[in-house]
N, C-alpha and C positions, 0 to 999 in steps of 0.2 A: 213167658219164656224161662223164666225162674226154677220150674218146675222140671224141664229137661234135662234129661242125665247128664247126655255127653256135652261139654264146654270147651270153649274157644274163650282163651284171654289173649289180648291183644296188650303187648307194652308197650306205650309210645309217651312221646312228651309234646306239649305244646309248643308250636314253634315259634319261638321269640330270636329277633333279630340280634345278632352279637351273643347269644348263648346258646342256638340250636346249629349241629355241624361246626364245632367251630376249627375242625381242621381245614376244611372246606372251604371258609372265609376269603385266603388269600388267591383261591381261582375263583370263588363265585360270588363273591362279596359279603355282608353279615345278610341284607334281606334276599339275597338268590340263595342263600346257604339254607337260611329257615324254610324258604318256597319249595325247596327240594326236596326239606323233613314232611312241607304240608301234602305235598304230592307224591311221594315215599306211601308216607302214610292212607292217603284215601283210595292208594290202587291197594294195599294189605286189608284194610275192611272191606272194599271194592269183594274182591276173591273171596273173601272171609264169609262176606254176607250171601256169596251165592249160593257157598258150599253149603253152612249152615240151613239156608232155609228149603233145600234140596233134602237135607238128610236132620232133621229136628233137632238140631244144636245152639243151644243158646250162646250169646255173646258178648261177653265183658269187656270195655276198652276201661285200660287201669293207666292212668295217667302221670305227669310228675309236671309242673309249671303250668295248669288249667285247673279252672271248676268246672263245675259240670254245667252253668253257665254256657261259659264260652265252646264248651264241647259238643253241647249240643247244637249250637250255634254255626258251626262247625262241621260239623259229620249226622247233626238231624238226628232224630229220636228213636231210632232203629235200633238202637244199643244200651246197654246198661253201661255204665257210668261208675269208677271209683279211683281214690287216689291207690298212691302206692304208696307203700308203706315206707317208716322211712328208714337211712340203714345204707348199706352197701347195695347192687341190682340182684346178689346173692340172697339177700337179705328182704330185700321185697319181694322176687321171685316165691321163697318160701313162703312168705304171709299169703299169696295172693293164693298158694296151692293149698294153703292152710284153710283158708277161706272159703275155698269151693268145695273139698272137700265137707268142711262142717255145714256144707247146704245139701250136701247129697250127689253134689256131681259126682260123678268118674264114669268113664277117665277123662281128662283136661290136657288140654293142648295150650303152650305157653308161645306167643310168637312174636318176635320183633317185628319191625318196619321196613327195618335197613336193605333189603331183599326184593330186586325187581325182578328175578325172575321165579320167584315162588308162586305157585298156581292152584287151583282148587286139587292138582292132581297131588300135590304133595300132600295136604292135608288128607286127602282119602289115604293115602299109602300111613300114614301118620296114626289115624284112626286101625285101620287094619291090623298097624302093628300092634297096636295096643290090645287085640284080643288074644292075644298068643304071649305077649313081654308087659312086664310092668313098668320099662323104662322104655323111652324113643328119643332120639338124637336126632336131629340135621344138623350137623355138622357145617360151618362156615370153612371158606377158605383158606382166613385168617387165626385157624387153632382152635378159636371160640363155638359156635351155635345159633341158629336162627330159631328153630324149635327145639321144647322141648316137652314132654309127655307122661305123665303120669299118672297111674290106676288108686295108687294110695300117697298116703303122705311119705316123706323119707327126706331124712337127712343127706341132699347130694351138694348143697350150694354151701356149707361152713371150710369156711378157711383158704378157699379159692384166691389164686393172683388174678384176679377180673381186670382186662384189656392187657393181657398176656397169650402168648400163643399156647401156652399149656392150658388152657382150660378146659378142652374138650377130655385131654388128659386127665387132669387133676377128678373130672366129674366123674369118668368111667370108672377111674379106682377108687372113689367112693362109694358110686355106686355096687361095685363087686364085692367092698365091706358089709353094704345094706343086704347083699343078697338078691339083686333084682336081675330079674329077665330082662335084655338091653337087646335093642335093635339101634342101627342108624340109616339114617336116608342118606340121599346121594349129597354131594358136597355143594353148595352154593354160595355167591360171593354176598358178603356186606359191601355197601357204598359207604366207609367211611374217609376216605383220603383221593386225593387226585387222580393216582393210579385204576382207582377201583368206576371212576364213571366214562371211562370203554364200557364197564357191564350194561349201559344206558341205552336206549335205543334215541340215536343222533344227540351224541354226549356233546358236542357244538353248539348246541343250542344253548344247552344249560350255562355256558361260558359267556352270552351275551348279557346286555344289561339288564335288570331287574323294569327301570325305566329309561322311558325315551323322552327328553325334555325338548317340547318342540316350541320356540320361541319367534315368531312372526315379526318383519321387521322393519323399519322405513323412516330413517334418519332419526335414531335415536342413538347417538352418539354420548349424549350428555347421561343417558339410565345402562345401556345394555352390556358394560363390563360389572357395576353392581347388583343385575340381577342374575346373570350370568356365576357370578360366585358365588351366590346366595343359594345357586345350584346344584353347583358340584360336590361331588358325592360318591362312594365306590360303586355302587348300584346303579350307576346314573349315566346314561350317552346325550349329552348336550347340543342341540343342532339347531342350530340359526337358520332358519329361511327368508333370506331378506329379500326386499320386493322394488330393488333400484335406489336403495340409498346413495343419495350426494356427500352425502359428510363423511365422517372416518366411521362408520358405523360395524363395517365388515373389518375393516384393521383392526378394531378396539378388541369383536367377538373372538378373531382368531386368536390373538396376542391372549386374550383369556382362555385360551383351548377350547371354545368350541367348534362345533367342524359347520360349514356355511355353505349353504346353498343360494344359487339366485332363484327367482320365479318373478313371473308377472304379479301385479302390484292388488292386492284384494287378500285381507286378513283369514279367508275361511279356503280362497283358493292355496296362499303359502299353507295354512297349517296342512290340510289335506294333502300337498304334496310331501311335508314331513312326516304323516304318519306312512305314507306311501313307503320313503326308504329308512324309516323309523325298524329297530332292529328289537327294540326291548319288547314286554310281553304289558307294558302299560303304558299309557300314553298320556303326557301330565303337556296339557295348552299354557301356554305359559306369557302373558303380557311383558312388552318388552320394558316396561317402567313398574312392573311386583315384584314382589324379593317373596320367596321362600319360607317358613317356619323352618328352624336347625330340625333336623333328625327325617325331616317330611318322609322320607321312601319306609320311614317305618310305620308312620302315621298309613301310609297308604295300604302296605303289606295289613295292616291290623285291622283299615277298612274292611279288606277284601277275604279275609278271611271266613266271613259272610258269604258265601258262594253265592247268595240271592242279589248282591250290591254288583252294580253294572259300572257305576259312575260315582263321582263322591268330588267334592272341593273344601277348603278350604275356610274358614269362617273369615270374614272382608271387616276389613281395617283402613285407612287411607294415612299417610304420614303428615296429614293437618287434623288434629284435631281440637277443634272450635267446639263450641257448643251445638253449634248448627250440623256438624258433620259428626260429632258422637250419636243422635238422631237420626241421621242416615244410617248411621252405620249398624245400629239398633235395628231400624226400619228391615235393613237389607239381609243382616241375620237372621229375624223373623221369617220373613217370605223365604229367604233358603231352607232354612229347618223345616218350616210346616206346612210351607207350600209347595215344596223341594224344585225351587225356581233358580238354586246359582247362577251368577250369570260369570262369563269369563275373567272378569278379575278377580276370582276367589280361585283361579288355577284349578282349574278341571282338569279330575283323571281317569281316562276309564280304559275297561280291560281292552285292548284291541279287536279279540274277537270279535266284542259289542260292537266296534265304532265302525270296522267291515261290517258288519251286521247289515246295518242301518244305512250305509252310506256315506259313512262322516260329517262332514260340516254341509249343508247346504251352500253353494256359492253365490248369496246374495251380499247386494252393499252394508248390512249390520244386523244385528242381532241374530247372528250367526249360531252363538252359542247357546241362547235361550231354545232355539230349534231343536239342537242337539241335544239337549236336556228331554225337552220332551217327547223326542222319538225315543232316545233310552229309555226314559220312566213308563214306557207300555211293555218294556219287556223285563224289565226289572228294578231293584232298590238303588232311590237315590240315597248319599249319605252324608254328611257334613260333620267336618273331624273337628276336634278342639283345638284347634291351632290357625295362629291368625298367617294370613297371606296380605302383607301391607303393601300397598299401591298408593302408585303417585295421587294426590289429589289436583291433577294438573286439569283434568275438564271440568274439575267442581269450580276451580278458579278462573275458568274461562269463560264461562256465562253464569255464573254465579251459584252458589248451592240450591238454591230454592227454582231456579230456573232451570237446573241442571234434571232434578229431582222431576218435575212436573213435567218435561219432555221425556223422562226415561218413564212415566206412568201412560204417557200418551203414546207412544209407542208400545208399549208392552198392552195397552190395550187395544192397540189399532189390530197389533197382530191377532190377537184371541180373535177379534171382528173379522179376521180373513182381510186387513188391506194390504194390498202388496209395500214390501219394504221398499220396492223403491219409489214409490209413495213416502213413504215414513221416514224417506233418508233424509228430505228437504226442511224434517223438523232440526237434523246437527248442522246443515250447511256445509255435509261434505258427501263426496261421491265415491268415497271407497268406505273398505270396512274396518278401515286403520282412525285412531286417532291423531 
């Protein structure tokens, strides 16, 4: 693709949570703000790449906060790959023209992100211009630019007020210095402030939470306000499904803010009805005695930025740690990583789409979530983050670690054998799917 005159660079940045949009932040949180840049960004290569491979144009994404790494990881190997330079966006703009230029392109087409309604057709009218002008314009809304085009090199980006409404100004009168031929396209908005995501198609959505933390529940009075804060979060809508607790178990969750539903009593029927009226675009399973790693909704955002990862949890911890349960715990992070077997207390999260996919939880009396695992893992990557999700060790302590360990393997292999779980339930000596 190297080889191809005409070029398409793409200026975008990686989207990291608390520094991608961060005007955005206070309606969409820091990770709905970055998810907005990630989804911004893959409908502008989306269009980019159709136009190009329509009409023999090769295509550059020139980045700032990724390597090529994670951008391939990212947006898949369709593309060339480089930083930006570094400087003002003036300032790499020109490197980047500078650059093409001393490969042989022209003319090149310079375009942001920030633009949902930009389409293959502007690009053709973009090109067009370019055979007749040596400069092209689209002009943003907001004073500035979405594209911008050029046949040779020229001094149009020194000395500019960048995120000023005169810029579109400041470049045309430079441009008229250089002597160039100037076209502009029609006017289109940037998304970058509140105002501007009406240009959205169902801007409401993007307002909901990043994640849905859906917490299953039945007399845990004594865990569910400290796992409960260990979740909250900007990104985050907290929802308790309790399944007939006796104790103050729904008092404690509300008085914690979160919002509480009742349901009949079965760990995989409550969750399933939370992701039901579950509003966010992730879905994090959440035991009512684990507490959270700090920062998790970024840990999760950074999972999924992997567009191949379905489902991902947690790496498992318990808040005893003996010698006999560092062992476990060893044991359990193994089989998660390389066997990609998490099982629910390591706080499973996966994209919603998936978990409609598939069906959600299976509604049997246990091992609900192992099911769940493995219906995702046919359709896509499981993933396990570097951060620990610590849980009670209250059933290690209840038939004892070694005992506990050697029914959770008889189990886990009853099932690969096809025996029915509720068969396999009579190994915990209970009949729901709660502990």
């Amino acid at each position: 693709m190297t080889s191809l005159p005409n070029r398409i660079i793409i200026f975008t940045r990686y989207p990291t949570p608390g520094a991608t949009k961060t005007r955005l932040i206070p309606s969409l949180g820091p990770v709905g703000a970055a998810d907005l840049q990630r989804r911004l960004t893959e409908r502008i290569c989306k269009q980019a790449f159709a136009y190009a491979a329509k009409n023999r144009i090769s295509i550059e994404i020139c980045v700032k906060d990724g390597n090529e790494k994670k951008m391939r990881t990212w947006l898949g190997t369709g593309f060339e790959y480089s930083q930006q330079a570094p400087g003002d966006i003036g300032q790499s703009m020109q490197a980047a023209f500078k650059n093409a230029f001393r490969r042989g392109n022209r003319p090149v087409i310079l375009l942001g992100t920030d633009i949902p309604e930009l389409t293959e057709k502007h690009l053709k009218k973009g090109f067009e211009a370019l055979e007749k002008n040596e400069l092209v314009l689209g002009p943003s809304t907001d004073g500035g630019y979405y594209l911008v085009g050029l046949c040779r090199n020229a001094a149009i980006f020194d000395g500019i007020f960048w995120g000023q409404p005169t810029v579109l100004e400041q470049t045309i009168a430079l441009a008229q210095k250089e002597g160039l031929a100037t076209h502009t396209l029609e006017s289109l908005t940037d998304i970058d402030t509140e105002q501007d995501l009406g240009m959205l198609s169902a801007p409401e959505i993007w307002k909901k939470p990043y994640v849905s933390v859906i917490i299953p529940t039945l007399n845990e009075h004594h865990n569910i306000r400290e796992t409960i804060l260990s979740a909250v979060d900007a990104d985050v809508e907290i929802l308790v499904m309790d399944g007939g607790s006796r104790d103050e178990t729904v008092a404690i969750a509300r008085r914690a803010g979160a919002h509480v539903e009742s349901s009949r009593r079965g760990r995989a029927l409550q969750q399933n009805l939370g992701a039901a009226v579950a509003s966010g675009r992730v879905l994090l399973f959440l035991h009512a005695d684990t507490k959270l790693p700090a920062g998790y909704p970024t840990h999760i955002f950074n999972a999924f930025m992997d567009p191949r990862t379905l489902l991902g949890a947690f790496r498992f911890k318990t808040d005893r740690q003996t010698p006999m349960m560092k062992v476990i715990t060893r044991m359990t992070n193994f089989r998660a990583r390389y066997l990609n077997m998490p099982y629910g207390d390591q706080a499973l999260f996966v994209r919603k789409a998936a978990f409609d996919r598939v069906g959600g939880f299976p509604e049997i009396p246990l091992s609900e979530d192992l099911l769940l695992v493995r219906r995702i893992a046919k359709e896509g990557r499981i993933r396990l983050v570097n951060a620990d999700a610590v849980t009670s060790a209250r059933r290690w302590d209840r038939l004892g670690p070694l005992k506990t360990t050697l029914i959770n393997q008889m189990i886990l292999t009853g099932l690969c054998l096809k025996i029915s779980p509720r068969t396999l339930v009579s190994l915990y000596g209970r009949k729901s799917g709660q502990d």
